[in-house]
Wavefront OBJ file of the C-alpha trace (Angstrom):
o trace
v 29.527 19.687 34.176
v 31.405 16.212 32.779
v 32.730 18.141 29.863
v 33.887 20.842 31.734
v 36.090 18.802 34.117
v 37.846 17.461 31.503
v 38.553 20.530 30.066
v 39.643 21.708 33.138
v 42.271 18.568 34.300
v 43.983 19.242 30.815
v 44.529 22.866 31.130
v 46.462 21.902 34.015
v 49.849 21.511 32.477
v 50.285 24.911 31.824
v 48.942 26.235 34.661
v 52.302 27.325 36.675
v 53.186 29.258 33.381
v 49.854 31.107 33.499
v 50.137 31.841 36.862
v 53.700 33.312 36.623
v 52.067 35.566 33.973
v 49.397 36.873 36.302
v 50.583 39.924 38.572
v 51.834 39.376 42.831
v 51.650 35.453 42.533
v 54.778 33.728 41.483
v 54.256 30.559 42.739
v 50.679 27.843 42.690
v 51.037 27.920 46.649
v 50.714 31.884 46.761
v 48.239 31.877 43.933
v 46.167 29.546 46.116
v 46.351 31.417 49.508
v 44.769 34.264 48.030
v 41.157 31.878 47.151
v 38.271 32.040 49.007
v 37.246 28.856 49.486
v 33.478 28.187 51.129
v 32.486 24.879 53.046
v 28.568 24.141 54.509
v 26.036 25.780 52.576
v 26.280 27.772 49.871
v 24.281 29.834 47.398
v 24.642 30.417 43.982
v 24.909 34.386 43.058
v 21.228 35.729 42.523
v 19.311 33.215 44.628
v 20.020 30.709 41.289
v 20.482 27.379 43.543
v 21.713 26.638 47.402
v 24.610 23.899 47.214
v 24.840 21.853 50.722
v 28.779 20.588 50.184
v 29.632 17.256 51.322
v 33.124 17.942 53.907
v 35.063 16.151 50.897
v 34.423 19.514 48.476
v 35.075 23.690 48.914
v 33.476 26.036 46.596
v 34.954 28.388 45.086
v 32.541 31.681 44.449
v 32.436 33.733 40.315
v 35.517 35.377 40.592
v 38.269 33.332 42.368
v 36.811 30.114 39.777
v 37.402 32.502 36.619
v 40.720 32.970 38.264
v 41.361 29.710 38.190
v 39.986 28.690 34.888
v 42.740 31.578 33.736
v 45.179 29.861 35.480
v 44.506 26.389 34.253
v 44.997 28.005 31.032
v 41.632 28.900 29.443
v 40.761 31.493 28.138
v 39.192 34.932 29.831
v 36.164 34.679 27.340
v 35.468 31.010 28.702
v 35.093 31.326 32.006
v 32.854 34.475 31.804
v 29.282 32.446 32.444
v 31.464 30.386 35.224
v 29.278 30.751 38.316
v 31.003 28.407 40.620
v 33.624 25.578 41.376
v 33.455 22.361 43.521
v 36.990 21.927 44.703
v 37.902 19.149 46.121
v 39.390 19.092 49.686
v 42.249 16.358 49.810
v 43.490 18.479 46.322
v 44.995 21.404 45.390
v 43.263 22.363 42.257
v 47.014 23.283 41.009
v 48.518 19.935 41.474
v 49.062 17.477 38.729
v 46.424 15.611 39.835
v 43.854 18.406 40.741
v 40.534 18.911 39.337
v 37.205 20.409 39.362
v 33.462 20.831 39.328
v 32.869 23.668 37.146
v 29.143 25.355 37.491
v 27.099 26.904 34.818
v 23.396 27.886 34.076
v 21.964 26.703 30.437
v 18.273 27.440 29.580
v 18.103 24.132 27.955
v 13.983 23.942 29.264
v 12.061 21.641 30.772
v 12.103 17.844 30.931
v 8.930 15.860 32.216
v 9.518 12.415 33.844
v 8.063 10.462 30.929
v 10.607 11.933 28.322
v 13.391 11.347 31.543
v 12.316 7.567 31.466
v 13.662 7.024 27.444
v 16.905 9.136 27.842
v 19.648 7.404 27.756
v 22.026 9.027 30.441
v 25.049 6.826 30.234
v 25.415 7.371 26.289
v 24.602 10.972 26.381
v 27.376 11.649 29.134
v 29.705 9.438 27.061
v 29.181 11.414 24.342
v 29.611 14.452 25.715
v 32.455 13.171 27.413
v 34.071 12.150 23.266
v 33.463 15.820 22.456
v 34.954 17.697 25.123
v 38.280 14.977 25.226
v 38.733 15.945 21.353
v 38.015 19.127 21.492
v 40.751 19.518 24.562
v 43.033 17.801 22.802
v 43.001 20.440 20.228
v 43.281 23.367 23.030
v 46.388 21.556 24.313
v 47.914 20.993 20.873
v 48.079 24.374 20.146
v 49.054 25.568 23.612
v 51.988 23.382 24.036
v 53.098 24.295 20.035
v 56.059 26.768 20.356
v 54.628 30.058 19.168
v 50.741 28.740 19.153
v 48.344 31.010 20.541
v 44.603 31.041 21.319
v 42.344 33.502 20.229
v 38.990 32.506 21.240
v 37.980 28.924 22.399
v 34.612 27.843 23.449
v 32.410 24.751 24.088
v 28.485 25.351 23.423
v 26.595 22.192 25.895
v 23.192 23.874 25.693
v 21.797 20.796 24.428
v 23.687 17.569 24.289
v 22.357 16.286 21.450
v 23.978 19.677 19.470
v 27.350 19.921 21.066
v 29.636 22.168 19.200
v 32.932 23.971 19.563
v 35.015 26.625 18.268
v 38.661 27.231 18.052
v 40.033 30.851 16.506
v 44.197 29.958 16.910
v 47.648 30.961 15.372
v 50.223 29.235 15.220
v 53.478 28.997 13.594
v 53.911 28.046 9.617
v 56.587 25.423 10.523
v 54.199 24.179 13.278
v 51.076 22.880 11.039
v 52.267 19.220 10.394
v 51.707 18.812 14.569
v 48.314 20.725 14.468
v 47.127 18.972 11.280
v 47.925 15.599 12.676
v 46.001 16.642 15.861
v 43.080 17.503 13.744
v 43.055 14.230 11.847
v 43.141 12.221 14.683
v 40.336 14.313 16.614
v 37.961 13.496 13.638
v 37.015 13.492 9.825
v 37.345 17.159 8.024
v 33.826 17.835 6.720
v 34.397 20.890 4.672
v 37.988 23.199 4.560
v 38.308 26.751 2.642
v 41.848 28.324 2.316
v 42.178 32.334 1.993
v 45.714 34.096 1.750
v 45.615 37.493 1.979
v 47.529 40.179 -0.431
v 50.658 41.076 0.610
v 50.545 43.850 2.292
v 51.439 45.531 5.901
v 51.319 43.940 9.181
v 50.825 40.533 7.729
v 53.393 38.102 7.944
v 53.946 34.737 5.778
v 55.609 32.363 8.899
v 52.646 32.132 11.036
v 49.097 30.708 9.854
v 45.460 31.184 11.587
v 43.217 28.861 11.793
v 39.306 29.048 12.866
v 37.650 25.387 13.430
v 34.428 24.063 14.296
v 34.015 20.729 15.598
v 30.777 19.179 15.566
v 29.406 15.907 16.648
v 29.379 13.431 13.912
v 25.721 12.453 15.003
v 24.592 15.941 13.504
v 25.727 15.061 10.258
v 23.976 12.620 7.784
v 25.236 9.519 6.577
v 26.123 9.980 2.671
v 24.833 6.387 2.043
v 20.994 4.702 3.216
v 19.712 1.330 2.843
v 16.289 0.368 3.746
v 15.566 -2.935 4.512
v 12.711 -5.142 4.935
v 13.407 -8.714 6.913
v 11.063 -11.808 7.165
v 12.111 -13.366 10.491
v 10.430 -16.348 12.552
v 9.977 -14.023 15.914
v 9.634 -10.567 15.261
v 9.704 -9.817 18.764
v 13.034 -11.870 19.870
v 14.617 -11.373 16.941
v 13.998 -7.559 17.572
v 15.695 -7.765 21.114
v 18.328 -9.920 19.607
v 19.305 -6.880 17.071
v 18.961 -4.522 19.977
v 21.439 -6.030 21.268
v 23.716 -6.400 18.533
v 23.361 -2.760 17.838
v 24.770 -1.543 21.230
v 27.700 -3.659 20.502
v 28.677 -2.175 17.409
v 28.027 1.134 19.105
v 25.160 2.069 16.723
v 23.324 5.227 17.238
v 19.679 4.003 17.951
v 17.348 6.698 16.081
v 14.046 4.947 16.300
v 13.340 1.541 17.787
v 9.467 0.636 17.702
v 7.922 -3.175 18.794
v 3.886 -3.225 17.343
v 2.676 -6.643 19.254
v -1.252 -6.709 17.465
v -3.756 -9.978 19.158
v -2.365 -12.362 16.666
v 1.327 -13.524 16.803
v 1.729 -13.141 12.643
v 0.426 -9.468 12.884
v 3.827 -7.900 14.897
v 6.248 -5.782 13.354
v 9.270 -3.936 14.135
v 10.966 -0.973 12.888
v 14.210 -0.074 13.672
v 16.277 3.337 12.299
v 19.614 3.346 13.461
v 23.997 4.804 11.955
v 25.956 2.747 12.322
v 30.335 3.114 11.484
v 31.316 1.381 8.422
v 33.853 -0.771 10.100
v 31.437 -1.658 13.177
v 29.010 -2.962 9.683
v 30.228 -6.790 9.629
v 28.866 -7.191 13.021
v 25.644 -5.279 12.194
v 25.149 -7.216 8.813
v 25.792 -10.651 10.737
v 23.027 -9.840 13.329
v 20.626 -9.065 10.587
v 21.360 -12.349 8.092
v 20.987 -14.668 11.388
v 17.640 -12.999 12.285
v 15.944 -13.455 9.111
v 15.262 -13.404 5.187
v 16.158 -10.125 3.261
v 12.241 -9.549 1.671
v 13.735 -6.605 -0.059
v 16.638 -4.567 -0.016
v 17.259 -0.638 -1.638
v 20.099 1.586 -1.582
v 20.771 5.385 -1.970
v 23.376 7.494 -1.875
v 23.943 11.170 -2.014
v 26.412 13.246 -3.909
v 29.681 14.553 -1.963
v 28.477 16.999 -0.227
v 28.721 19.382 2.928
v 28.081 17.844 5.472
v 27.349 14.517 5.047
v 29.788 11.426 6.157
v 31.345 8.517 4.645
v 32.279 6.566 6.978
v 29.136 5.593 8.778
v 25.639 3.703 6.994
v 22.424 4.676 8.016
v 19.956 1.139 7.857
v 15.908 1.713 8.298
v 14.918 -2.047 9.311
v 11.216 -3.048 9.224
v 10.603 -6.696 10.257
v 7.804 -8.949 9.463
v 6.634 -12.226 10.486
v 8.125 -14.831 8.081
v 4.287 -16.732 8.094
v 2.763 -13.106 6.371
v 5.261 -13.802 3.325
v 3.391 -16.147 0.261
v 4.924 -19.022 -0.655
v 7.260 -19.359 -2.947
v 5.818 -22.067 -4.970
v 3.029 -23.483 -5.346
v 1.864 -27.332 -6.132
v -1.955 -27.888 -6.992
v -2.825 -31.179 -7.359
v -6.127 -33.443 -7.724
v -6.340 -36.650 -6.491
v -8.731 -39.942 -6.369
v -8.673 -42.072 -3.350
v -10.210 -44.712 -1.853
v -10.525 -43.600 1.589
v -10.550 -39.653 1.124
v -10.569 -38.881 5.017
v -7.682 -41.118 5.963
v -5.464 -39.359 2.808
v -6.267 -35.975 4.228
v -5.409 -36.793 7.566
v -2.082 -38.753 6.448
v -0.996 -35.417 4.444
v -1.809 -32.752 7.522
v 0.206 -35.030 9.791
v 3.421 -35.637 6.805
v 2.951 -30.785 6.681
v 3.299 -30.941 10.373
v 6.271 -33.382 10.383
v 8.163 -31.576 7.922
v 7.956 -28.218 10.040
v 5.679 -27.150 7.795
v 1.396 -25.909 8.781
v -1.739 -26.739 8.044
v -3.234 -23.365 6.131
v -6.660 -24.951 5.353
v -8.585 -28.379 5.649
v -11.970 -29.114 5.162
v -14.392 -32.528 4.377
v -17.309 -32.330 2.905
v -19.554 -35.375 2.269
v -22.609 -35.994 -0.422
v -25.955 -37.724 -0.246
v -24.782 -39.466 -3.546
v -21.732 -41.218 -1.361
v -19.124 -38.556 -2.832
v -16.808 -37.901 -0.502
v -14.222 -34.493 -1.463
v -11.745 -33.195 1.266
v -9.459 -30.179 0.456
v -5.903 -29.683 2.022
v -3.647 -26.866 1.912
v -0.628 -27.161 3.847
v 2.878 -25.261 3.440
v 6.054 -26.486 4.078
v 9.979 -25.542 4.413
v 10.905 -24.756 0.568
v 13.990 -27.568 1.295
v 11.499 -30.007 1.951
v 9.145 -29.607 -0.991
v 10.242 -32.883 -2.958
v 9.809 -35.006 -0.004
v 6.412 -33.601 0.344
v 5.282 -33.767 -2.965
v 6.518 -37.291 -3.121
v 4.559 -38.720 -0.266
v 1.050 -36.938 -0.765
v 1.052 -38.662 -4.170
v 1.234 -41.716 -2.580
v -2.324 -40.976 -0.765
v -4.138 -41.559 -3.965
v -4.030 -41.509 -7.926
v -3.276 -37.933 -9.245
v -5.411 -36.800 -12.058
v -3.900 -33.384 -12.415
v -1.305 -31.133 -11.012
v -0.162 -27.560 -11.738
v 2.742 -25.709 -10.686
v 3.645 -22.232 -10.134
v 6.371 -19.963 -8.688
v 5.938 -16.154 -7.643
v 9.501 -14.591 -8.111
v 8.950 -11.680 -5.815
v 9.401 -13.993 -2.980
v 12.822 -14.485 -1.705
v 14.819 -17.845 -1.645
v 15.631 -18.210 1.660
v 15.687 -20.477 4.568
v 12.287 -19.167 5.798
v 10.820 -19.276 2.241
v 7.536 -22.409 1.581
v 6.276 -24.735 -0.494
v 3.178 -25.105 -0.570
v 0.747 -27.899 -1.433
v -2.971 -27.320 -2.762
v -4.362 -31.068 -2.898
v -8.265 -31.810 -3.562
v -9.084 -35.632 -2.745
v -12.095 -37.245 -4.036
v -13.377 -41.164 -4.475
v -13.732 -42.975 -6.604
v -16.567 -43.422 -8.806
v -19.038 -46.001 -7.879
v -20.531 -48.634 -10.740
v -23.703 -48.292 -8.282
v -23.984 -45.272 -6.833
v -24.641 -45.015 -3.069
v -28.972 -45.682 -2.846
v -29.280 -47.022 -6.233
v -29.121 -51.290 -5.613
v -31.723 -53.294 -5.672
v -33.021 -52.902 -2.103
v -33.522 -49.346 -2.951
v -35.495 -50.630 -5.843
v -37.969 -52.230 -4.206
v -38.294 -50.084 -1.864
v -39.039 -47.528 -4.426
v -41.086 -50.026 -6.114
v -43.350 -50.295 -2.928
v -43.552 -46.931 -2.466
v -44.834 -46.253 -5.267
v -47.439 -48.847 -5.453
v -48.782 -47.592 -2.047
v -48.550 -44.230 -3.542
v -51.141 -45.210 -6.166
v -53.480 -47.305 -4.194
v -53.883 -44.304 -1.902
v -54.657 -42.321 -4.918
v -57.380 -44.718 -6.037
v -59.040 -44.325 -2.543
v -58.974 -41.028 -2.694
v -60.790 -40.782 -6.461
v -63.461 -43.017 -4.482
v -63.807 -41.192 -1.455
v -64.041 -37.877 -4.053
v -67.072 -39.612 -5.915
v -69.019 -41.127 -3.242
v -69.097 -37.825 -1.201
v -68.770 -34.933 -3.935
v -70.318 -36.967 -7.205
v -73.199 -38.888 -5.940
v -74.879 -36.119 -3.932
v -75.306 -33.900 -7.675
v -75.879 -37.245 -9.537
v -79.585 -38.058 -7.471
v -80.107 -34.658 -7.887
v -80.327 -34.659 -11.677
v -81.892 -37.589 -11.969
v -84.938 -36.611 -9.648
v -85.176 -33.486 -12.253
v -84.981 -35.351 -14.567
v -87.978 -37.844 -14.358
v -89.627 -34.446 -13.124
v -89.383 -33.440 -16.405
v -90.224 -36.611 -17.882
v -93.456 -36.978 -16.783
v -94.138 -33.595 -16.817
v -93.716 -34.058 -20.822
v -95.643 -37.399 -20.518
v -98.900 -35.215 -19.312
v -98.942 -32.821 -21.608
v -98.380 -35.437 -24.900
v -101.912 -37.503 -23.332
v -103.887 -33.925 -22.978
v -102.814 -33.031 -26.703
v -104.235 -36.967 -27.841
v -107.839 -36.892 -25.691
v -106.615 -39.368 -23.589
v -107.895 -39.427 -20.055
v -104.547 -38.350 -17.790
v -104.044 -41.136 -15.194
v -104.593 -39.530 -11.513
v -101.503 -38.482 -9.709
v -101.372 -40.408 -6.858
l 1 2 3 4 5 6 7 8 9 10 11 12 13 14 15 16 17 18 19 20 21 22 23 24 25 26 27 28 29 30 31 32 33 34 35 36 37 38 39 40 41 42 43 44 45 46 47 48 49 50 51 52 53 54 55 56 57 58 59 60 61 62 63 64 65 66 67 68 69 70 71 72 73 74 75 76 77 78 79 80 81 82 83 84 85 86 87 88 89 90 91 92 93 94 95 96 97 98 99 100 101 102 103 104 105 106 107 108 109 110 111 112 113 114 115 116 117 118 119 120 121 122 123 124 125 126 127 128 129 130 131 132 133 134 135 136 137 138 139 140 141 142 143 144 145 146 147 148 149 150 151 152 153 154 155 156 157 158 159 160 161 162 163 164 165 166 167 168 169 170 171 172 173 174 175 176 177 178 179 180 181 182 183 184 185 186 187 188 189 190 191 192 193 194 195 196 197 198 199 200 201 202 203 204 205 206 207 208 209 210 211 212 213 214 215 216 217 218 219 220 221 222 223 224 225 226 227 228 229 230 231 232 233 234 235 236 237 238 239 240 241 242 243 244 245 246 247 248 249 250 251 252 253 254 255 256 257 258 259 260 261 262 263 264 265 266 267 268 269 270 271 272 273 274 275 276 277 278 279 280 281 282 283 284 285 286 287 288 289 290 291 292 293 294 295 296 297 298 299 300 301 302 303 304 305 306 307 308 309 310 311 312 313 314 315 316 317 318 319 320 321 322 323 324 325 326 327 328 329 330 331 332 333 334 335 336 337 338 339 340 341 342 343 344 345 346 347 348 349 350 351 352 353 354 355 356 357 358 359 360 361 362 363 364 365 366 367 368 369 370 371 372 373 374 375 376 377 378 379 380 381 382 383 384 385 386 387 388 389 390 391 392 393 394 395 396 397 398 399 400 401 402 403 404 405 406 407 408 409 410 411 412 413 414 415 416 417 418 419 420 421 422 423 424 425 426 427 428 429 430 431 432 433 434 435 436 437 438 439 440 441 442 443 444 445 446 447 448 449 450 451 452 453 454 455 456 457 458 459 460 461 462 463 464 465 466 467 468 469 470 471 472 473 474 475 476 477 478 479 480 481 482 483 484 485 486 487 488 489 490 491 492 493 494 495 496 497
């Protein structure tokens, strides 16, 4: 309805000319008598809608608001779907300053209150707003041109997001430089195609048509992309903080997406958006303030149809800058007297520095070896002042360094710090002085005189029992022999007793 209001409050200066041109009325005041204006409640023709007018608007029914489109100057063709006009009361719709409401039906289908909730009314009516003003401007540039006249004109609003319009127009050859300056300052020419007919009858050389289609410049695709990936401290304000940033440079938003996960280094954002070439700097700003440029690729397409020059189209992902890997690395092994303090003193010097503590652990040995393991990363601008002081925890026996050159030099990039502390070596180790000596000593006499008891306690229970037991069999068999020996000789055998 927006964009036909302002089509409407332009056509205006040529109404009284229009008018005079129409049959009976000669003047706006006689033109006006003959409407039939409606106040209360309304309906629409065919049941369509019931209007209940506030007293501050009339209606005007089909036919007396195509008369008056006419009249404002449009064409017959445009005001055909017209079902209705709100006129307002305290105006005449023919004075300089009169306007109106003009009704239509579009089938642009349904719209559920969840999609409602993420439209963004104001921009959609400013745009539509843009349109219509340019595409007026280009109506009343060729009907105010001496000899300029309108062939067809019409606005399709069907769906906002697709506004077009068309313009079919002559006008006179000595007449372009005006209409060619209106059509460079309406917008950019996309495409243009020039046919001159042969010369033959009932064509004339001093006039020139022209058919144009305006389009919005959203339709059209940038001719250059960059995709971007961005390391910042706080994906999520740093997000809102672009947002923001974006609206100001009047960027056109096409996909904005915040992914929060349970851990603060797990959120990302993605962000699609065209944005105007000279509305960039702003853009560009926004984005070096928020973060590190991880990486960075361009593309852009040949000079063709439809595509634009003069705006960028940027697909932003962000990242959490504590996800990137450092940008080099410092691995050092160390000796010191008093492992835990060192590995405490070096957490506390990361922390200090702005840096964090990735990884600490302590372990401790029977033997009295003591090895504790820090990792810790820091602001890259502070890596000499952090190498220097965690050498000063101990004696460094080795160190390697290492860089990975697919990380970004920036003001979010680290340095990080791999140390492994251990003490030193004992001349006695830890259980081997002479108290442990004699303790072992002891302990292993004991041992051994325990062992002897046992061999006793084995032979006086399991040894002796089989030992009396042989030897009873065995003088058995002794005198058993000693019998037999006397018998063989004739000696009398002594009585058993």
């Amino acid at each position: 309805m927006i964009r036909s209001l302002a089509a409407a409050a332009i056509a205006l200066t040529l109404a009284s000319a229009t008018i005079a041109a129409q049959g009976g009325a000669t003047t706006p005041e006689e033109f006006e008598s003959k409407l039939s204006y409606q106040t209360g409640t309304v309906q629409l023709s065919g049941g369509m809608a019931t209007i209940t007018l506030p007293k501050s608007f009339r209606f005007l029914g089909e036919q007396d608001s195509r008369k008056l489109l006419v009249a404002w100057g449009n064409p017959p063709e445009a005001a055909s779907e017209v079902l209705g006009m709100l006129v307002p009361s305290a105006t005449s719709p023919l004075s300089e300053d009169g306007w109106a409401i003009v009704i239509t039906y579009d089938e642009d289908g349904y719209v559920s209150d969840e999609d409602a909730k993420t439209l963004n009314f104001d921009k959609m009516l400013s745009e539509m707003q843009e349109q219509t003003t340019e595409t007026n401007k280009l109506r009343e540039t060729v009907r105010t041109t001496k000899g300029g006249r309108v062939l067809s004109s019409q606005l399709s609003e069907q769906d906002p997001a697709n506004m077009t319009g068309t313009l079919d127009f002559e006008v006179r050859r000595d007449d372009w430089a005006a209409i060619d300056a209106a059509l460079r300052e309406a917008g950019q020419v996309v495409s243009r195609n020039v046919s001159r007919s042969a010369d033959a009858e009932n064509t004339v050389d001093t006039k020139i048509r022209l058919q144009i289609t305006v389009l919005d410049e959203a339709q059209l695709a940038p001719r250059e992309a960059v995709t971007t990936q961005l390391a910042v401290p706080d994906v999520a304000t740093q997000y809102a903080k672009v947002l923001e940033a974006l609206r100001t440079a009047g960027a056109r938003v096409l996909q904005s997406q915040l992914n929060e996960q349970e851990t603060r280094n797990n959120v990302t954002a993605t962000l699609a958006f065209d944005v105007r070439r000279d509305s960039r700097a702003g853009v560009d700003k926004a984005l070096a303030e928020a973060g590190d440029v991880v990486s960075r690729s361009v593309t852009r397409s040949t000079d063709t149809q439809n595509t634009l020059d003069d705006k960028v189209r940027l697909s932003l992902t962000m990242i959490d800058a504590d996800r990137l890997a450092p940008r080099e690395t410092a691995t050092l092994g160390m000796e010191s007297a008093d492992v835990e303090k060192a590995k405490e003193a070096i957490e506390a010097l990361a922390l200090s520095l702005g840096g964090r503590v990735v990884d600490s652990t302590l372990s401790r040995e029977t033997s009295g070896r003591v090895i504790g393991k820090v990792i810790a990363d820091v602001p890259l601008a502070k890596a000499m002042e952090m190498v220097t002081k965690t050498r000063q925890q101990g004696r460094v026996q080795f160190r390697r360094d290492a860089r990975d050159e697919n990380v970004p030099a920036g003001s979010l990039s680290r340095y990080r710090v791999d140390v492994t502390l251990a003490n030193e070596e004992l001349i006695v180790e830890s259980g081997q002085g002479l108290g442990s000596r004699i303790r072992e000593g002891l302990r292993t006499s004991a041992a051994g005189l325990l062992w002897s008891v046992q061999l006793i306690v084995v032979g006086l229970f399991l040894v002796a029992p089989w030992a009396l037991i042989v030897w009873l069999v065995w003088r058995v068999v002794r005198r058993n022999r000693k019998k037999n020996a006397m018998a063989r000789s004739g000696a009398p055998v002594p009585a058993t007793a």
